[in-house]
Backbone as a printed PyTorch tensor [residue, N CA C, xyz], in Angstrom:
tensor([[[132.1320,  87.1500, 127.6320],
         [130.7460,  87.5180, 127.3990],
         [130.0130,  86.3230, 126.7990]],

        [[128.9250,  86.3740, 127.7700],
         [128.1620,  85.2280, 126.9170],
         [127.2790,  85.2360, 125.7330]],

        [[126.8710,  84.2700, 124.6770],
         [126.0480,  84.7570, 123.5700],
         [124.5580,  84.5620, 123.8270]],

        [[124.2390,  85.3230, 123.2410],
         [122.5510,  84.9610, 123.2340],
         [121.7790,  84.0780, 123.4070]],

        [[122.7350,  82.3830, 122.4710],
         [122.0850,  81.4400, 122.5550],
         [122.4120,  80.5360, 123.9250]],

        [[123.9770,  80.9430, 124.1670],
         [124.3220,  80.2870, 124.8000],
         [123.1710,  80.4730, 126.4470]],

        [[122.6500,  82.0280, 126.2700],
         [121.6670,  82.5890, 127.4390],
         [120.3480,  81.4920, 127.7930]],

        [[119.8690,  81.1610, 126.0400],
         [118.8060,  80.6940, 125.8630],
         [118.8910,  78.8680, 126.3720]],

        [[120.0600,  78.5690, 125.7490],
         [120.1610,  76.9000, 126.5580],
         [120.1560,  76.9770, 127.9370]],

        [[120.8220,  77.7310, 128.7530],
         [120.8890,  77.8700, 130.3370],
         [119.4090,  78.1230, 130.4480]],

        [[118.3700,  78.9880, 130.4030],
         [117.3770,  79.3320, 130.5460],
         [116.0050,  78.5770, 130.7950]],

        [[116.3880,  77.1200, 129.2680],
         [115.6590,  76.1000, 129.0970],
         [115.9400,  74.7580, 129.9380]],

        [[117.2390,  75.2210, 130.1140],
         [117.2580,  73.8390, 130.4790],
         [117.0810,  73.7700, 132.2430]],

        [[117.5490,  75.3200, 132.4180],
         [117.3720,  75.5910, 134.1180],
         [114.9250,  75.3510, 134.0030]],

        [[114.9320,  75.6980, 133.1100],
         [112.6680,  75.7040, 133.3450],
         [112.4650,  74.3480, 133.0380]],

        [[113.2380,  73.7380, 132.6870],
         [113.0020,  72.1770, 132.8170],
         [112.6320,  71.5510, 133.7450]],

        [[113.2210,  71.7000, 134.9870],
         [113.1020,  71.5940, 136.3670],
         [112.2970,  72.3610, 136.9630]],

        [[112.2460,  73.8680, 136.6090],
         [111.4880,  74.3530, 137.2390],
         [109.6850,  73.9240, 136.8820]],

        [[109.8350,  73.6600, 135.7270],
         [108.0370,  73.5910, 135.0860],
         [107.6980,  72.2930, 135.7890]],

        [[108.7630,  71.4300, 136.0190],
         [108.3760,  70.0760, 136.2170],
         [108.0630,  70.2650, 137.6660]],

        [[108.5080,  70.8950, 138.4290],
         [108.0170,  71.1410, 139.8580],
         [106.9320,  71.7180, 139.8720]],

        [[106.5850,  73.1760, 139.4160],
         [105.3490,  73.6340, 139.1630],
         [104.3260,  72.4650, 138.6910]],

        [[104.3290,  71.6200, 137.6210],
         [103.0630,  70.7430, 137.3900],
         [103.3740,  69.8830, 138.7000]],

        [[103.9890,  69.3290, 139.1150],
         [103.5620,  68.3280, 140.1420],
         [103.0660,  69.1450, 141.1020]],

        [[103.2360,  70.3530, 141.8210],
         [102.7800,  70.8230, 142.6420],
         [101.5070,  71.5550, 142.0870]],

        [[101.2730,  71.5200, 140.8080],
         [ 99.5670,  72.1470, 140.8920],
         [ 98.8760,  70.8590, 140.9330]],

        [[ 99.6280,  69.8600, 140.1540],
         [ 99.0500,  68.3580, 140.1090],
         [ 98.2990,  67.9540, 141.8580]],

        [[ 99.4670,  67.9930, 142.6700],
         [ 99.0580,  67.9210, 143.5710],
         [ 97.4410,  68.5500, 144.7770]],

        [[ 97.6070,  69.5040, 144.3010],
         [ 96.4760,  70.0950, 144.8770],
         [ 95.5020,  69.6790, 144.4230]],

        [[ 95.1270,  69.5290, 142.5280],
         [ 94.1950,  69.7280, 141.9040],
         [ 93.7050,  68.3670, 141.4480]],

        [[ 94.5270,  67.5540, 141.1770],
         [ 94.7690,  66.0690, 140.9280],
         [ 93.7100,  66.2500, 139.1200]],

        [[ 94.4190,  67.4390, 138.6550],
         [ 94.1560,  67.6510, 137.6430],
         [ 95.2540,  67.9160, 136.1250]],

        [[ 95.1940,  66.7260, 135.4090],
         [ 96.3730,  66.6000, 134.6960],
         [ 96.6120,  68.2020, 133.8360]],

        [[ 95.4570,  68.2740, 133.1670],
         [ 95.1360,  69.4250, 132.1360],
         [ 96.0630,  70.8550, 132.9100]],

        [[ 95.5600,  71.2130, 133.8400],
         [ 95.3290,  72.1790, 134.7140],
         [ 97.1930,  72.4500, 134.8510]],

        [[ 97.5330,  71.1640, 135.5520],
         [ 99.0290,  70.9820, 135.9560],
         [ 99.9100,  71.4420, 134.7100]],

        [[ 99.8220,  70.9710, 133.2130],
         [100.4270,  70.6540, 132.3400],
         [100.1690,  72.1480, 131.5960]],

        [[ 99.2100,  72.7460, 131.9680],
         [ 99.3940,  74.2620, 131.2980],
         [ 99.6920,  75.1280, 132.3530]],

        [[ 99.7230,  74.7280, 134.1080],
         [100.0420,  75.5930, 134.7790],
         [102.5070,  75.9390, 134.4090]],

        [[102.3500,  74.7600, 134.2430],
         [103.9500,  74.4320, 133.2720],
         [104.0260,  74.8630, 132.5310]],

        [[103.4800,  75.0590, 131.5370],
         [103.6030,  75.4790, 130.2160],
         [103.7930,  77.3630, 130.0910]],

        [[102.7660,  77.7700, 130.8580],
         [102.8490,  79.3150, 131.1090],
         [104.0210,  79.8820, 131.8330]],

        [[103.9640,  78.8180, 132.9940],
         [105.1910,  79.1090, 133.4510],
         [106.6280,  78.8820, 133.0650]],

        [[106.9720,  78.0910, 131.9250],
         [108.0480,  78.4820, 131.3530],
         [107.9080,  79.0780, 130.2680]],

        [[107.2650,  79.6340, 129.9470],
         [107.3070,  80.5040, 128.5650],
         [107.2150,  82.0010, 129.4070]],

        [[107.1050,  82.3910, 130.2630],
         [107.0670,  83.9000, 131.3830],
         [108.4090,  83.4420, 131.8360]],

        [[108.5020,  82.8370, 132.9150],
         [110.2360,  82.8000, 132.9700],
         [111.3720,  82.5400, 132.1720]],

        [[110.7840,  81.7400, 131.0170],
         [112.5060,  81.8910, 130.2400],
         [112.4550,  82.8890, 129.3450]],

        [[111.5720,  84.1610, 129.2880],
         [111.6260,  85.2940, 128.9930],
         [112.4820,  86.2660, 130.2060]],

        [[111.8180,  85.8790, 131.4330],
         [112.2380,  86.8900, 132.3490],
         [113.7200,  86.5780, 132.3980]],

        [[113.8740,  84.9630, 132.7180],
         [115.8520,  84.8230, 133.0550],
         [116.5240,  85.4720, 131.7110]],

        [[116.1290,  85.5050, 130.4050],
         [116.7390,  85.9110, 129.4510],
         [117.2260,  87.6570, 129.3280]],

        [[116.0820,  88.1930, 129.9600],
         [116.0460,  89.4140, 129.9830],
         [117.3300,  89.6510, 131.2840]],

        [[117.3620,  88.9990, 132.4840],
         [117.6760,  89.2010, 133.5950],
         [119.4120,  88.9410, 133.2430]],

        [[119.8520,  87.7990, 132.1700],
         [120.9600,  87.3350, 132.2140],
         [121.7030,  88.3700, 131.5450]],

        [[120.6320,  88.7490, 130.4150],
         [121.2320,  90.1010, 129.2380],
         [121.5940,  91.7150, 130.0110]],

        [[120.8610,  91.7400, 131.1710],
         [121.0370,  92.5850, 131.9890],
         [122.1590,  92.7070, 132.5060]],

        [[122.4640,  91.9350, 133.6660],
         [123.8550,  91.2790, 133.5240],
         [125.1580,  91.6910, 133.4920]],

        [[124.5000,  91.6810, 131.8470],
         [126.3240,  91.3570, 131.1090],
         [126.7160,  93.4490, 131.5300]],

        [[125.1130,  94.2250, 131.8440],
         [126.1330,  95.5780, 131.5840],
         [126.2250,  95.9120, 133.0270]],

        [[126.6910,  95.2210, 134.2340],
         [126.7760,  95.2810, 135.5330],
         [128.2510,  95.0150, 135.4850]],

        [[129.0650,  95.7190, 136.2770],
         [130.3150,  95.4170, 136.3420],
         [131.1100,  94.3180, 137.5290]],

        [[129.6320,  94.2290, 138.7770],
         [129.5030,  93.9060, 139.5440],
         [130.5120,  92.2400, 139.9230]],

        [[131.5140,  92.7880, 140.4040],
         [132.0630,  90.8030, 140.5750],
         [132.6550,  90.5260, 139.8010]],

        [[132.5950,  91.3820, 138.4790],
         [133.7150,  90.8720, 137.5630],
         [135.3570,  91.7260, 137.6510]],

        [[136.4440,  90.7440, 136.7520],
         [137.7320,  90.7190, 137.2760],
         [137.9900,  92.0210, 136.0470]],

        [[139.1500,  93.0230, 136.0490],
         [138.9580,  93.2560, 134.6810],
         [140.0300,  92.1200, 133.8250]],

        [[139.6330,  92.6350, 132.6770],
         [140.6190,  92.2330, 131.6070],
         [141.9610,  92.6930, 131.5580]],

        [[142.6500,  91.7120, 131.9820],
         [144.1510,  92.2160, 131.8630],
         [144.5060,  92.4580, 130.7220]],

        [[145.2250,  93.5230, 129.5250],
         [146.0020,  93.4810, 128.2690],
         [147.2830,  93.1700, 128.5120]],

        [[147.8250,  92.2750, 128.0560],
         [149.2370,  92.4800, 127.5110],
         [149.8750,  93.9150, 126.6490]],

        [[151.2470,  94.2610, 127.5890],
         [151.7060,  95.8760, 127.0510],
         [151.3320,  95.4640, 125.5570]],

        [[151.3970,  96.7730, 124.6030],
         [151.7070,  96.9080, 123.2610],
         [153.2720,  96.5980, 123.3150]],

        [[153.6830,  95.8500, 121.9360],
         [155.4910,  95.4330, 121.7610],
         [155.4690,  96.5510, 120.9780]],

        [[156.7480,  97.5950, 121.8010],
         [157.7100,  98.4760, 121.1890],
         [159.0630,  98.2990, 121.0520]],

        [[159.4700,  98.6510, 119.4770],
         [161.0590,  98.3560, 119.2100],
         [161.3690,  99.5720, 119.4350]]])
């Protein structure tokens, strides 16, 4: 199981890339720095809410996962 924070580094560091594509591509159209640099900004503060929510979701899907094998209990 993963931890919370560990959710939150994947999250940031995956909108890193993503924001940086979003501003160049509003950049592009608009050839407007302002515009680009908060169209980024919104957009990772809405998605690394949504992946956080989506990853925490997740964890209560059983979907694909292996189970947990136990080792027997030792009886004398």
């Amino acid at each position: 199981m993963e931890t919370h924070a560990r959710s939150i580094a994947k999250a940031v560091t995956y909108r890193i890339f993503g924001s940086a594509s979003t501003a160049l591509i509003v950049f592009f159209f608009t050839k407007n720095t302002g515009a680009s640099l908060g169209a980024a900004l919104a957009d990772s503060i809405i998605k690394i809410g949504l992946y956080f929510l989506h990853e925490r979701a997740w964890e209560y899907i059983s979907f694909g996962r292996r189970p947990k094998i136990h080792p027997p209990e030792y009886e004398i």
